[in-house]
DSSP file (Angstrom, degrees, kcal/mol; ACC not computed):
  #  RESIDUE AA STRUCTURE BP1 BP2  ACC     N-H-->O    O-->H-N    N-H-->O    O-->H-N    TCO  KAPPA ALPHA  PHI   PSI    X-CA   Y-CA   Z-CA
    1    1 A X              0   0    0      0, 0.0     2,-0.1     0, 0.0    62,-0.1   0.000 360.0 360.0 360.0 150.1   98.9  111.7  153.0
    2    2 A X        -     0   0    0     60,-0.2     2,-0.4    29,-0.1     3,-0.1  -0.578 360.0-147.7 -73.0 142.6  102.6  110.4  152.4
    3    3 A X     >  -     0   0    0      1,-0.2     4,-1.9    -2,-0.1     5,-0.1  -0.824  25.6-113.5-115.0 151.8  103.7  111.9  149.0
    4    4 A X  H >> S+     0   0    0     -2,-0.4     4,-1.3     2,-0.2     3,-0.7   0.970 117.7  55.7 -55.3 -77.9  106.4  109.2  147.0
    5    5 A X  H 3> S+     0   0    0      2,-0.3     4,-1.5     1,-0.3    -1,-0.2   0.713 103.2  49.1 -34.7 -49.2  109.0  112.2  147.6
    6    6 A X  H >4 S+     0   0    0      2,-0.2     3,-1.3     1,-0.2    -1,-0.3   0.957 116.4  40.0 -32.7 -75.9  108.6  112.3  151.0
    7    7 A X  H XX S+     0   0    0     -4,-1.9     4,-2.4    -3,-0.7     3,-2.2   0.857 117.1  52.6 -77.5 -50.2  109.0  108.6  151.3
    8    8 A X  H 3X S+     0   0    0     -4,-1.3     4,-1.2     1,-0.4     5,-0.3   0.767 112.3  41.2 -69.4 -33.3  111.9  108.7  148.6
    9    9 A X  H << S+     0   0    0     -4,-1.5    -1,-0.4    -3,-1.3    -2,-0.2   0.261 115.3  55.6-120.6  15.0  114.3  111.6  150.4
   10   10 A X  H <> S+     0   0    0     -3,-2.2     4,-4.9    -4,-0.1    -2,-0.2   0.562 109.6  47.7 -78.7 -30.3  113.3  109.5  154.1
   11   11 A X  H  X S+     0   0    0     -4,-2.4     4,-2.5     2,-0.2    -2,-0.2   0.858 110.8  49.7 -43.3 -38.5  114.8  106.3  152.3
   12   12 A X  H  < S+     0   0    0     -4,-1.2     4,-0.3     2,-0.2    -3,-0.2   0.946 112.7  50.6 -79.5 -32.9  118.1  108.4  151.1
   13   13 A X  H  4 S+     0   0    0     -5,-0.3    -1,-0.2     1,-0.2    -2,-0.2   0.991 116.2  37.9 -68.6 -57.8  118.4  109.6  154.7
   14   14 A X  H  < S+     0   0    0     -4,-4.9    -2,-0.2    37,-0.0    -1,-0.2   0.814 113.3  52.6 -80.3  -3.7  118.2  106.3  156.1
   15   15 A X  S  < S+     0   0    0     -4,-2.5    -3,-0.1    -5,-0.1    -2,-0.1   0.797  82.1 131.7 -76.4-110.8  120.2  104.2  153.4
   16   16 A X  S    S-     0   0    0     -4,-0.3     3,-0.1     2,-0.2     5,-0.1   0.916  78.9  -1.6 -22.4 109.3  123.2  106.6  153.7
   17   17 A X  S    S+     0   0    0      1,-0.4     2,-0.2     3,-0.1    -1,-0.0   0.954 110.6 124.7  73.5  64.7  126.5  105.2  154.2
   18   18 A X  S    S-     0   0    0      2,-0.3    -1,-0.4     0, 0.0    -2,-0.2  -0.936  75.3-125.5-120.3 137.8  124.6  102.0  154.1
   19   19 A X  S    S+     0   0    0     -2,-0.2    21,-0.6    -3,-0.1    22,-0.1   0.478  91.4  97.4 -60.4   5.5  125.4   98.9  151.6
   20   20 A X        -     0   0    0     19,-0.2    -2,-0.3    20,-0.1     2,-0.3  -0.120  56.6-176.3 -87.7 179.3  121.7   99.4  150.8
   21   21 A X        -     0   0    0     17,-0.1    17,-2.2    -6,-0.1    -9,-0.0  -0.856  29.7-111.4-167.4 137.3  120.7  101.4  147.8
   22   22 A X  E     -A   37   0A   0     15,-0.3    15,-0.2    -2,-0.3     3,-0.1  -0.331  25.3-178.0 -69.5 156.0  116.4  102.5  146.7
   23   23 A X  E     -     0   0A   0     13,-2.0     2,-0.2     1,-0.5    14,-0.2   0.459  67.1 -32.8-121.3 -61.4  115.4  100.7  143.6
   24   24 A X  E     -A   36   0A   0     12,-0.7    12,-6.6     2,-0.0    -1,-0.5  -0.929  48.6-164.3-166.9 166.4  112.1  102.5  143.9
   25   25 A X  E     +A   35   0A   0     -2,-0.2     2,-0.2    10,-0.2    10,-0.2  -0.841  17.4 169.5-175.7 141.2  109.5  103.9  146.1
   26   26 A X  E     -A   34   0A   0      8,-3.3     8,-2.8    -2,-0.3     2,-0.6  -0.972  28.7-150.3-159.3 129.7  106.3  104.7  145.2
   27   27 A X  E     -A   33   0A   0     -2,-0.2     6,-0.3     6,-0.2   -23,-0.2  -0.901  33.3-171.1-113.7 121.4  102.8  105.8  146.9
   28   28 A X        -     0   0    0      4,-2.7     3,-0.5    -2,-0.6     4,-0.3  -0.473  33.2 -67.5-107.2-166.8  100.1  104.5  144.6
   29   29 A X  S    S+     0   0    0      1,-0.2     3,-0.3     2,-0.2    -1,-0.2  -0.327 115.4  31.7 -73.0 146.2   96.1  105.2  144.7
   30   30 A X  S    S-     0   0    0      1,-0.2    -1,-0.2    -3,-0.1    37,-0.1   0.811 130.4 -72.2  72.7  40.3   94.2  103.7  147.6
   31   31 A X  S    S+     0   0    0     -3,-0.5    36,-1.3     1,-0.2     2,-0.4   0.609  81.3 145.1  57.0  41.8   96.9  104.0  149.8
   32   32 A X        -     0   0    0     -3,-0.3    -4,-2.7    -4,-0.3     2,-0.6  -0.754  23.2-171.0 -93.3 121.9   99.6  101.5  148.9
   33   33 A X  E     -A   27   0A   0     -2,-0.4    36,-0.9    34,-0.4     2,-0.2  -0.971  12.2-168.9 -95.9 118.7  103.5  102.8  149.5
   34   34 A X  E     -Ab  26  69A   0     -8,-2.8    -8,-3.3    -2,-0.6     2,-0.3  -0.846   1.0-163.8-103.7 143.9  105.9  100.0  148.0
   35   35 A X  E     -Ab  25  70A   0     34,-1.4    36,-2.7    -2,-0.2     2,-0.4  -0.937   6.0-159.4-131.6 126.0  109.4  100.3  148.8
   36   36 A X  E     +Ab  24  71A   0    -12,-6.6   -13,-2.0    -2,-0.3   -12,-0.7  -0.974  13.1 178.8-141.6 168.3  112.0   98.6  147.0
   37   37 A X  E     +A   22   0A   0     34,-1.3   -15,-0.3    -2,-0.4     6,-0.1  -0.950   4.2 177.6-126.1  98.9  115.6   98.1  148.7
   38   38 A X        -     0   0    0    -17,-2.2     4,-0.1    -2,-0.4   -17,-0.1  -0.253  11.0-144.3-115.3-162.5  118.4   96.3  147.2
   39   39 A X        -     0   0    0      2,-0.2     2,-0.9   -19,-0.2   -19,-0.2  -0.266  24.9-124.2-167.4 105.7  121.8   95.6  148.1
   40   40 A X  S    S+     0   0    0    -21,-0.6     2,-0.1     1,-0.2    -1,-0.1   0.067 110.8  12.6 -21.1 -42.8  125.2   95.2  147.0
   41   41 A X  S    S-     0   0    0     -2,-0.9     2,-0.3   -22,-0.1    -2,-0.2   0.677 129.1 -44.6 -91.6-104.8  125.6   91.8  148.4
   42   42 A X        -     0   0    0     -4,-0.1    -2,-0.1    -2,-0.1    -4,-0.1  -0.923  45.7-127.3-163.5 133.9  122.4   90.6  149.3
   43   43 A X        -     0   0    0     -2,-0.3     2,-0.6    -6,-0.1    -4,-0.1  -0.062  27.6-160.0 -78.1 152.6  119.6   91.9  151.0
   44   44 A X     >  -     0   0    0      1,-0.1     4,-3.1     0, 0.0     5,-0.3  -0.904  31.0-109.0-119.9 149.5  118.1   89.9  154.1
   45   45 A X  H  > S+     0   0    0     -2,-0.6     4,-2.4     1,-0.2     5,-0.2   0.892 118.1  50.6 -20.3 -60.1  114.8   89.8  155.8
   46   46 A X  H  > S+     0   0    0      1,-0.2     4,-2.2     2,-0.2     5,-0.5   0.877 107.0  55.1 -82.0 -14.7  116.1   91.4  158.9
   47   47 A X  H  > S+     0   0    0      2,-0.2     4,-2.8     1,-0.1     5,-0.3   0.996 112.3  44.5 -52.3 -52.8  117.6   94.2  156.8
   48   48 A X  H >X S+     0   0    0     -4,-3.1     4,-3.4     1,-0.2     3,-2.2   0.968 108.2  56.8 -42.6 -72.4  114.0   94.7  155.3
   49   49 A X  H 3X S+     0   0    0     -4,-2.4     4,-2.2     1,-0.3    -1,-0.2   0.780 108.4  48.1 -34.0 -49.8  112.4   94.6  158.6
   50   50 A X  H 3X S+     0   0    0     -4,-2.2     4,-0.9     1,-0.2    -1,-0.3   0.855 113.4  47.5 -52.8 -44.9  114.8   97.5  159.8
   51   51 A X  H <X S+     0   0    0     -4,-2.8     4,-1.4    -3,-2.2     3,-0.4   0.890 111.2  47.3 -82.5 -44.2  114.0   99.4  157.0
   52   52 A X  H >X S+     0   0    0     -4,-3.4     3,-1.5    -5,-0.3     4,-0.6   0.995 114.6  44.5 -58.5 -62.8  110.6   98.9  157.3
   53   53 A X  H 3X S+     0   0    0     -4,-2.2     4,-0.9    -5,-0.3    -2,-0.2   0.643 113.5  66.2 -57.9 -21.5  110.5   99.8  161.7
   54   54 A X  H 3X S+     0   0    0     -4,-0.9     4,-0.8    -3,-0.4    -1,-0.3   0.938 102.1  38.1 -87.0 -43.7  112.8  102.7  160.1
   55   55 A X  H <X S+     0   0    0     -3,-1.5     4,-1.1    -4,-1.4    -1,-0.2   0.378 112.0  53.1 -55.3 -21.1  110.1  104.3  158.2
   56   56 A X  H  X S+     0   0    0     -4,-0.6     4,-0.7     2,-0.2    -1,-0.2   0.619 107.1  50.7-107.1 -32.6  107.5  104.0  160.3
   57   57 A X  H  < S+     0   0    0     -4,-0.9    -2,-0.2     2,-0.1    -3,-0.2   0.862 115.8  53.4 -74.2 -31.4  109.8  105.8  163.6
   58   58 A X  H  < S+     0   0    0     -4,-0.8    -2,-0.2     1,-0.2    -3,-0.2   0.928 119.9  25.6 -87.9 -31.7  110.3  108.6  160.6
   59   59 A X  H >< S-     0   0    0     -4,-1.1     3,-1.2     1,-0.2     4,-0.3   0.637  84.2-177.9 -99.8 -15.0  106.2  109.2  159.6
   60   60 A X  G >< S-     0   0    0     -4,-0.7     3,-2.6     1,-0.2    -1,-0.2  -0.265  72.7  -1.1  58.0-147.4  104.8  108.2  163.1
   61   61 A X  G >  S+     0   0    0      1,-0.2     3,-2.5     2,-0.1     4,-0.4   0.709 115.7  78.0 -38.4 -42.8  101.2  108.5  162.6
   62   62 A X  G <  S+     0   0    0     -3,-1.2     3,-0.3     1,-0.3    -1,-0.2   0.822  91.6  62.4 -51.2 -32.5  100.8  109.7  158.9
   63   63 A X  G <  S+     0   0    0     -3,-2.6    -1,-0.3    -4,-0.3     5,-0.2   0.337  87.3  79.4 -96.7  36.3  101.6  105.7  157.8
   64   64 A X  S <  S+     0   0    0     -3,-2.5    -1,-0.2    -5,-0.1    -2,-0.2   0.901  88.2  47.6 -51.0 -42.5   98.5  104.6  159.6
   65   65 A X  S    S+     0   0    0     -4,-0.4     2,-0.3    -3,-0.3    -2,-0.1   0.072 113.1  68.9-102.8  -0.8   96.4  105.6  157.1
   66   66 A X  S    S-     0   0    0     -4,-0.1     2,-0.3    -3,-0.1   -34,-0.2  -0.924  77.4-113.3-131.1 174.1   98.9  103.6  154.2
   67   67 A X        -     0   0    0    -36,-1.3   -34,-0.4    -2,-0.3    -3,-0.1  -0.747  25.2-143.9 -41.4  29.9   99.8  100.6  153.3
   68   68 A X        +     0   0    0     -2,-0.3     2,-0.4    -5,-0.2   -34,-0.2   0.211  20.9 177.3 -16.5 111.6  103.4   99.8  154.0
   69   69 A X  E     +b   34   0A   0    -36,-0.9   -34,-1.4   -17,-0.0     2,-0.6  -0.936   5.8 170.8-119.8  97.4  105.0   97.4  151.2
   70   70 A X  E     +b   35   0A   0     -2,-0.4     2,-0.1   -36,-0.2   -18,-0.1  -0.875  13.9 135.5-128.5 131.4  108.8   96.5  151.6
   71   71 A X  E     -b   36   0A   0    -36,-2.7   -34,-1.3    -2,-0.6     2,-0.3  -0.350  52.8-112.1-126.2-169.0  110.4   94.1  149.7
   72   72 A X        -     0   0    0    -36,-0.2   -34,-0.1    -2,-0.1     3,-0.1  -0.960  60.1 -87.1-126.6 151.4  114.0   93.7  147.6
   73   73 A X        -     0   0    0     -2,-0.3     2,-0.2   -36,-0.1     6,-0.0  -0.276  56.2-101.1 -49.1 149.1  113.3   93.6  143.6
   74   74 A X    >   -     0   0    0      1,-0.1     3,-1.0     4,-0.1    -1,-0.0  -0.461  25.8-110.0 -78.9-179.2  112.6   90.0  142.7
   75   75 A X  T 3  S+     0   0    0     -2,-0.2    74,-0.6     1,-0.2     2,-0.3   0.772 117.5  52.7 -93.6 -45.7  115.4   88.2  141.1
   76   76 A X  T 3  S+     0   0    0     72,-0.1     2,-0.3     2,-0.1    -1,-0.2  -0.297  91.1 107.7-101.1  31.6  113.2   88.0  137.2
   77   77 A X  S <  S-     0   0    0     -3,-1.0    72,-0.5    -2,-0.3     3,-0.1  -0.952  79.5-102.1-121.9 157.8  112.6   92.3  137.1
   78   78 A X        -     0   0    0     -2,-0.3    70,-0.2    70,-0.1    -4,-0.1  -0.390  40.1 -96.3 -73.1 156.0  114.2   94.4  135.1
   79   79 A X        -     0   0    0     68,-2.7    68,-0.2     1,-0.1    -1,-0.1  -0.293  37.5-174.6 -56.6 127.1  117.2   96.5  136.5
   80   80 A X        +     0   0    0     -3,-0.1     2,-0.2    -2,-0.1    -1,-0.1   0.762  54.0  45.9-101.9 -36.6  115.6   99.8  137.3
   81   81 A X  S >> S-     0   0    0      1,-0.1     4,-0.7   -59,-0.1     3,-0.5  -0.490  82.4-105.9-114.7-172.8  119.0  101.9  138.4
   82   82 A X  H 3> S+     0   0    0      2,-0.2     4,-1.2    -2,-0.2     3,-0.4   0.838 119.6  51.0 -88.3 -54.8  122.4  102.9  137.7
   83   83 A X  H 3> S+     0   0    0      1,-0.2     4,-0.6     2,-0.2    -1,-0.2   0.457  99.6  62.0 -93.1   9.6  123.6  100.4  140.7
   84   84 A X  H X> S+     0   0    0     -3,-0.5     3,-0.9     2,-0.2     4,-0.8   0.949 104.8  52.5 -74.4 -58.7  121.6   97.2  139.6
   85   85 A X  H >< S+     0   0    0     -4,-0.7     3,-1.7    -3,-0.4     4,-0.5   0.842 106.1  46.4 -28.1 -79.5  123.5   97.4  136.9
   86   86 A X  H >< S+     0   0    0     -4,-1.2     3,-0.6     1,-0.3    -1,-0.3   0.806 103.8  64.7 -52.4 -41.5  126.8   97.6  138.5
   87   87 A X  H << S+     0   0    0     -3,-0.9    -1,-0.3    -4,-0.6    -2,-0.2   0.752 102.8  50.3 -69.5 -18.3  126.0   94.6  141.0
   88   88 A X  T X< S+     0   0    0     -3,-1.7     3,-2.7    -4,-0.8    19,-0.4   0.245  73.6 135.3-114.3  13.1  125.7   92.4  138.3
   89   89 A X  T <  S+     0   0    0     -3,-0.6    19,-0.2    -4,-0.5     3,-0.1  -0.639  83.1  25.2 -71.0 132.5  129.1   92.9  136.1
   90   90 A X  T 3  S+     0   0    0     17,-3.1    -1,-0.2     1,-0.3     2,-0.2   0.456 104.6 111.4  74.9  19.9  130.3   89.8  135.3
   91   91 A X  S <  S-     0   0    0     -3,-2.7    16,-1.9    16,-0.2    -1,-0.3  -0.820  78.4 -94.8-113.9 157.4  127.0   88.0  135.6
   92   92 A X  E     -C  106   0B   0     -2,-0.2    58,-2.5    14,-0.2     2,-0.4  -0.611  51.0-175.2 -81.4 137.2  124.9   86.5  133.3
   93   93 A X  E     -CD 105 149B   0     12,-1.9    12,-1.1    56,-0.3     2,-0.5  -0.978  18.8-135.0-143.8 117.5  122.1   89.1  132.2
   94   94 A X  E     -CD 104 148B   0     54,-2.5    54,-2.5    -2,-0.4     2,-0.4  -0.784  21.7-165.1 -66.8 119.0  118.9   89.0  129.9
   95   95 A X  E     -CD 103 147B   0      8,-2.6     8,-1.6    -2,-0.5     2,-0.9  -0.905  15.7-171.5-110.6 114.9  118.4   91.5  127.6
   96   96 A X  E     -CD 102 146B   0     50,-1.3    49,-1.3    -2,-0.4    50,-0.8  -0.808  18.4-157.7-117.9 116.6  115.4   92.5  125.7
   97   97 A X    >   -     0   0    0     -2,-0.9     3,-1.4     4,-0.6    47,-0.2   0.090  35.9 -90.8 -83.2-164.6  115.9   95.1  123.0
   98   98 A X  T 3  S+     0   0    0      1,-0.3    -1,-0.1    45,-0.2    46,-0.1   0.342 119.4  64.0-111.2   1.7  113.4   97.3  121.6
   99   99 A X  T 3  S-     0   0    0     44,-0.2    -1,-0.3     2,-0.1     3,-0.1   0.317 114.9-109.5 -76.5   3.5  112.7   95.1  118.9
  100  100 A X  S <  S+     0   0    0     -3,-1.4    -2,-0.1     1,-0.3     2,-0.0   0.463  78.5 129.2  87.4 -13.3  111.4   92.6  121.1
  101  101 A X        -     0   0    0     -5,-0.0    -4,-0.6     2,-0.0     2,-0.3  -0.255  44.4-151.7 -43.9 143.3  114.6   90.1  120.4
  102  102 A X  E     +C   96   0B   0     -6,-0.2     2,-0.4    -3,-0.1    -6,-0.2  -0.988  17.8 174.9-132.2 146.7  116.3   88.7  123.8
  103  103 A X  E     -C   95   0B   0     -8,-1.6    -8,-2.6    -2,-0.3     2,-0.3  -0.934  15.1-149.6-136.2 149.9  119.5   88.0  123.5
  104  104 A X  E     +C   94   0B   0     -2,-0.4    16,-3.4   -10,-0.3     2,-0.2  -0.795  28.0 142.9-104.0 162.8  121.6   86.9  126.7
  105  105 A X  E     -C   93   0B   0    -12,-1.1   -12,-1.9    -2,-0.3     2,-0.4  -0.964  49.7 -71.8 171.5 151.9  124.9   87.4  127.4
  106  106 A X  E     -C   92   0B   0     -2,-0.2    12,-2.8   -14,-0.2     2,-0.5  -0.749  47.7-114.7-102.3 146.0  127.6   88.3  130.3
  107  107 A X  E     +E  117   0C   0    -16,-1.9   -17,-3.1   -19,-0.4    10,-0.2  -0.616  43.1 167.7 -68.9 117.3  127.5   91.6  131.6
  108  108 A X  E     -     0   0C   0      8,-2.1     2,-0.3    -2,-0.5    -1,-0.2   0.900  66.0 -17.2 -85.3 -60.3  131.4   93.5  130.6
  109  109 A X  E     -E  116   0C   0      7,-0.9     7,-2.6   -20,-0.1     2,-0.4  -0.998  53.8-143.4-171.8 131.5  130.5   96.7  131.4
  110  110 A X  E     +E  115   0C   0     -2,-0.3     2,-0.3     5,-0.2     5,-0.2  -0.958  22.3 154.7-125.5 128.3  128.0   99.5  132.1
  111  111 A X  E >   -E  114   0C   0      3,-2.6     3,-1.8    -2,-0.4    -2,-0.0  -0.913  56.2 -93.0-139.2-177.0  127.8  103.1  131.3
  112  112 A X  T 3  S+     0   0    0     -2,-0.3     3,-0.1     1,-0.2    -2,-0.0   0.583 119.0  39.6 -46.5 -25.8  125.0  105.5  131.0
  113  113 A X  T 3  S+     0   0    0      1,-0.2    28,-0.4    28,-0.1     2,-0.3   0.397 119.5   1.4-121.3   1.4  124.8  105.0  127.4
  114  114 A X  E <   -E  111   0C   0     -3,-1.8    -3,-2.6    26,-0.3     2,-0.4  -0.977  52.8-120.1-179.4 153.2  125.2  101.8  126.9
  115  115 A X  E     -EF 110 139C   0     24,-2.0    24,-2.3    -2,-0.3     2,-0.5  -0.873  20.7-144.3-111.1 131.1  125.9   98.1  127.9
  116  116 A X  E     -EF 109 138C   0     -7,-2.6    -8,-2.1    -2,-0.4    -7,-0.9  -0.921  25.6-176.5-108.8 144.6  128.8   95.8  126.9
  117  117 A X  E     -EF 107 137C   0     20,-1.8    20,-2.9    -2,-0.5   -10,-0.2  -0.958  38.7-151.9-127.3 143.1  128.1   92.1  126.3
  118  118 A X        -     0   0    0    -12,-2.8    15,-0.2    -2,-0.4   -13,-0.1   0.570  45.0-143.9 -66.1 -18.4  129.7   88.7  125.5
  119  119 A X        -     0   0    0     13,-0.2    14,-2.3   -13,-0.1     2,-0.8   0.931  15.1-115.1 -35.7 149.9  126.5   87.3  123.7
  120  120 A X  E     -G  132   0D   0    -16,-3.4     2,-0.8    12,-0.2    12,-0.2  -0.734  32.0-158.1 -93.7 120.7  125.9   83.9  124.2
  121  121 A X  E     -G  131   0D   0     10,-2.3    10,-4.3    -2,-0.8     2,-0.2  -0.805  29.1-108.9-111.0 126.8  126.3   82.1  120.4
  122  122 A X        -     0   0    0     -2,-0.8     7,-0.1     8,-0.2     8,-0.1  -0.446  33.8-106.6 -64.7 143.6  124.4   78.6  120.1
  123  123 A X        -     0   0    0      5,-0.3    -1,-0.1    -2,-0.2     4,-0.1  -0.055  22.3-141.4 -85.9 155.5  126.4   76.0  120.0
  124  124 A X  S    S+     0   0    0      1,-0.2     2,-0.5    -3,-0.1    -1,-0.2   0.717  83.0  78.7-108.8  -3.2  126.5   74.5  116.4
  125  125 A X  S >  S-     0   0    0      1,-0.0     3,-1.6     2,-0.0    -1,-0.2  -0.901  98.7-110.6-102.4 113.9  126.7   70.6  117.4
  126  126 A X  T 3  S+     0   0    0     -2,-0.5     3,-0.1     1,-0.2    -2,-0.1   0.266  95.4  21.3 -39.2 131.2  123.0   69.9  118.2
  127  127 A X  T 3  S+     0   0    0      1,-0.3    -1,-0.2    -4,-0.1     2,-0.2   0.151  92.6 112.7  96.9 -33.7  122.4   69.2  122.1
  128  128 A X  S <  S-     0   0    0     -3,-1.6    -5,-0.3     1,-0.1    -1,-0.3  -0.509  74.8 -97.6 -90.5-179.9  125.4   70.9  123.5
  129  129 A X        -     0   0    0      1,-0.3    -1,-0.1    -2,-0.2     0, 0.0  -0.162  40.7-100.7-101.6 147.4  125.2   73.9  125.6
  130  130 A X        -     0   0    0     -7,-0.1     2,-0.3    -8,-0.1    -1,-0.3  -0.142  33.0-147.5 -50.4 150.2  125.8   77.7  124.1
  131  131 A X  E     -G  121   0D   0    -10,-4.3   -10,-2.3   -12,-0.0     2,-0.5  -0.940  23.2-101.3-126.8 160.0  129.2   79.2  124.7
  132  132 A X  E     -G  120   0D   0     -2,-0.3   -12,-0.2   -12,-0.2   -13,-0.2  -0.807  44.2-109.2 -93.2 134.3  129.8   83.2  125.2
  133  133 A X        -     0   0    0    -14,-2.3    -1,-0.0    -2,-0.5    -3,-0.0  -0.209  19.1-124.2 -68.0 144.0  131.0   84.4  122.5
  134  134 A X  S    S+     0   0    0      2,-0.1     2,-0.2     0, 0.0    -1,-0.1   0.921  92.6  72.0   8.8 -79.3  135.5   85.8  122.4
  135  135 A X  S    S-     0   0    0      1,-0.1     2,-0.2   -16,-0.0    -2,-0.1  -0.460  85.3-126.8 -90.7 130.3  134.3   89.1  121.3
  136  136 A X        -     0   0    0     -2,-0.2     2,-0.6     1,-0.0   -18,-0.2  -0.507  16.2-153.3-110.9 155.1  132.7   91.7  123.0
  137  137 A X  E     -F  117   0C   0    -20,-2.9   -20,-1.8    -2,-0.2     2,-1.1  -0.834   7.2-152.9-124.2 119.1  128.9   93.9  121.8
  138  138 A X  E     -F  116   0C   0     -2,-0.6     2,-0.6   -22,-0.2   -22,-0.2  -0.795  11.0-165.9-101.2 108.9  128.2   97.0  122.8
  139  139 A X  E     -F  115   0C   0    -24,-2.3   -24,-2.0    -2,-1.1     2,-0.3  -0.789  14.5-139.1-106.3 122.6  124.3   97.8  123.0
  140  140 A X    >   -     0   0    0     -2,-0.6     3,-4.2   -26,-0.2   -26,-0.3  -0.564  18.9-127.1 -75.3 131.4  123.0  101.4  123.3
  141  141 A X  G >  S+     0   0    0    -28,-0.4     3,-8.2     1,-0.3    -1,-0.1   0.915 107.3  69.5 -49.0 -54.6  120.2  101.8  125.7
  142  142 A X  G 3  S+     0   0    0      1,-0.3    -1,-0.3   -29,-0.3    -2,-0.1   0.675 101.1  47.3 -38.6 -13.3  118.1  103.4  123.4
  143  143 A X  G <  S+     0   0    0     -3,-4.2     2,-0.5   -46,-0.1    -1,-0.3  -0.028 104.4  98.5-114.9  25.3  117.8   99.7  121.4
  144  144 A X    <   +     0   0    0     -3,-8.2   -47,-0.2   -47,-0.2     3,-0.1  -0.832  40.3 158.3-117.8 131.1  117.2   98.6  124.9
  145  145 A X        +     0   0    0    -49,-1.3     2,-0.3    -2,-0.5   -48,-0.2   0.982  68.4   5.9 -89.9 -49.7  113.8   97.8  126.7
  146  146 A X  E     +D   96   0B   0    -50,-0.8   -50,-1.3   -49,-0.1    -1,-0.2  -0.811  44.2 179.6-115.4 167.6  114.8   95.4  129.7
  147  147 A X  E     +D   95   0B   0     -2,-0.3   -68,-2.7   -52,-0.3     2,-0.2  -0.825  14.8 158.1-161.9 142.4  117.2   94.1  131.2
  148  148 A X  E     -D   94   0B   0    -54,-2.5   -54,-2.5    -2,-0.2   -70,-0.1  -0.848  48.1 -75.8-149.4 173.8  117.1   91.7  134.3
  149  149 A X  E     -D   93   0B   0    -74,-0.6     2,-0.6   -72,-0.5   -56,-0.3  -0.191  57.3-118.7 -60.8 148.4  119.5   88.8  136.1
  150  150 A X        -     0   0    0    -58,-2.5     2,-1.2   -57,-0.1   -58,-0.2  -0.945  23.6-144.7-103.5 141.5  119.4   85.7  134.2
  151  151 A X        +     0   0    0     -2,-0.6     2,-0.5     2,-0.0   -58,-0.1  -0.710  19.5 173.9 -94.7 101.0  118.3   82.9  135.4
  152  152 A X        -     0   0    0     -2,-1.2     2,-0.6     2,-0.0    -2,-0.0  -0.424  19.5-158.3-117.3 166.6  119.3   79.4  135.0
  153  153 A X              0   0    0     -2,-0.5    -2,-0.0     1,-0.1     0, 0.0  -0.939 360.0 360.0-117.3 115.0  118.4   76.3  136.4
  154  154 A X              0   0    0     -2,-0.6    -1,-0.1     0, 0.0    -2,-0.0   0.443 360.0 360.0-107.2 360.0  121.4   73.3  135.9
């Protein structure tokens, strides 16, 4: 059986000095391996599809016996790595802190310890649209639980 390291360190080999980058990869009970794949730009089908056929030339026989999953994160999950993160500076980002608050807000800046934000401040004449705030908020991961693309709809 495929162990999630095994499958994690054949992904780094084949993403290497690729625009691709692992989100996750994980072999769960009853024989599932999910792969997820992202990409700087934006990932496509045939990219997956490569990546999939890539994995499967690397274990031969051993992935009969799993379950093959390979996707890109969806567009509404939280940022799992350091490079999610990165792709989206200067994008609009949801945030939900560890109090269970969400605040939105455009992404400034990312470090290890901590996130910079515009916040988005509601607008104070009823009906028009929130503006991002002049000034910028720095939130320490530790008062964060997610954080994921925002999504809007015009």
């Amino acid at each position: 059986m495929i162990t999630s390291q095994q499958l994690e360190k054949a992904l780094q080999r084949q993403l290497e000095g690729t625009p691709h980058f692992l989100v996750c990869a994980e072999v769960r009970a009853g024989g599932k391996a999910v792969v997820e794949v992202d990409n700087d730009a934006a990932i496509t089908l045939a990219d997956l599809s490569s990546i999939n056929q890539g994995l499967r030339d690397a274990f031969g026989e051993a992935l009969d016996d799993v379950e093959l999953q390979v996707g890109s994160p969806g567009l509404g999950r939280p940022f799992k790595v350091e490079r999610q993160y990165r792709k989206h500076l200067g994008k609009h980002v949801d945030v939900v802190l560890a109090d269970g608050k969400v605040v939105q807000g455009l992404l400034v800046a990312y470090t290890p310890e901590a996130l910079t934000l515009r916040m988005m401040q509601p607008s104070k004449i009823k009906g028009r649209l929130p503006k991002l705030s002049e000034e910028t908020t720095v939130v320490p991961f530790t008062g964060i639980k997610t954080t994921q693309a925002s999504i809007t709809i015009n």
